[in-house]
N, C-alpha and C positions, 0 to 999 in steps of 0.2 A: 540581844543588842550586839550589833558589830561595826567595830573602828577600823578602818584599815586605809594605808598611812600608802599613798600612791607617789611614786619617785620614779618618771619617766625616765629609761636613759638618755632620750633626745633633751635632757634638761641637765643645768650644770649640778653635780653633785649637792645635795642640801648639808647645812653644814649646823646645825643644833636646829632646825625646822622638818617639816615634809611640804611637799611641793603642794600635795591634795591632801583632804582626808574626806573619806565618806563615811556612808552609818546609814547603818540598817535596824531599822527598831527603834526603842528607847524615847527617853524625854530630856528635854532642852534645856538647861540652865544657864540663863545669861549671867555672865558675871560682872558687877559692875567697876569700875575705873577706882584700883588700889593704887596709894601713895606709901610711902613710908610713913605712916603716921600711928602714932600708939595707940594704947588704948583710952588716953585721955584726947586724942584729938590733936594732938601736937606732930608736926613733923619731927622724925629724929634725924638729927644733924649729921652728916657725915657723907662720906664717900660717895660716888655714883656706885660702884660694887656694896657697899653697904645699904644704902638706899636700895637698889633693886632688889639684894635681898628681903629687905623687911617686906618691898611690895611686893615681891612672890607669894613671899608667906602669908600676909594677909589675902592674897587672892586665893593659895591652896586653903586661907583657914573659913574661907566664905563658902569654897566649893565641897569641903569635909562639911560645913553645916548644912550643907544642901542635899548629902548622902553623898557626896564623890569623892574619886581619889584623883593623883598627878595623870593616869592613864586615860582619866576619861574625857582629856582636853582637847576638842577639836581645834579650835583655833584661841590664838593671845596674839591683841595689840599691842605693842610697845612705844608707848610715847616719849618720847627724850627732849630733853631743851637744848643738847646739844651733842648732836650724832659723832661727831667727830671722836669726840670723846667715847660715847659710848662703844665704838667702832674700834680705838685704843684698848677698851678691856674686855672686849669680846671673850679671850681666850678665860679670864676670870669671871666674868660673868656667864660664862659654858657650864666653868666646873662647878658653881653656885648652884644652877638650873639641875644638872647634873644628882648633887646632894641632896634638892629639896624635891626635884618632882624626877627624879629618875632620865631615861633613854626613851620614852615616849614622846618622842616631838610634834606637836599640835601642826597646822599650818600656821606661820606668822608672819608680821611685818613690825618692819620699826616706823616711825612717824617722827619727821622734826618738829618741834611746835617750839615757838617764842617763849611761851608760860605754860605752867597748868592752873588748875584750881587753885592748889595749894601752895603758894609762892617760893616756900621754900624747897619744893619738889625739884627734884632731878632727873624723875621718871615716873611712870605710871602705866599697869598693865590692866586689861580687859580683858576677857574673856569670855568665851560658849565650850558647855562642857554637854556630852550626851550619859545619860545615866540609863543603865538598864532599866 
């Protein structure tokens, strides 16, 4: 199985993303839409940087039970209630992504949305992962 991570130069420098990723081989794990929320069901309260973190984590701890690791992430959606902000802790929220899933940057987007599921969310990531 092969990931490889396509960054035209006719395109602006990607900056914690890749512009494409292909894949050759392997099997598809869709990831479904993590929140910050424990393992009781609860959102935990805090930060947009803290909150993103917890949803990392629960999306890398979905795709470790699935057999994967942070490299094998084709693409993450990122949902925010409010970009502006998220767009503010960018540089903090780099170094998080950074810590939890390494310099493998998936293709991504961010998404403005009014709500999520979980009301008191701040954020919520998706994702497809390719597994040898």
């Amino acid at each position: 199985m092969t990931l490889r991570r396509v960054n035209p130069a006719g395109l602006s420098p990607p900056t914690g993303f890749s512009h494409a990723v292909t894949v050759t081989g392997g099997r598809l794990v869709f990831l479904a839409g993590q929140t910050a929320l424990d393992a009781g069901g609860r959102i935990v309260p805090g930060t947009l940087p803290e909150q993103f973190e917890r949803a990392l984590g629960n999306l890398l701890a979905a795709l470790r039970a699935a057999g994967g690791e942070p490299r094998d992430l084709a693409r993450v959606t990122v949902y925010a209630t409010d970009v502006g902000a998220y767009r503010s802790h960018a540089p903090e929220l780099g170094r998080i992504w950074r810590r939890l899933a390494g310099r493998h940057y998936p293709a991504m987007a961010v998404v403005g949305t009014t709500r999520l599921w979980d009301e008191e969310a701040l954020v919520e990531l998706d994702g497809v992962a390719v597994l040898p």
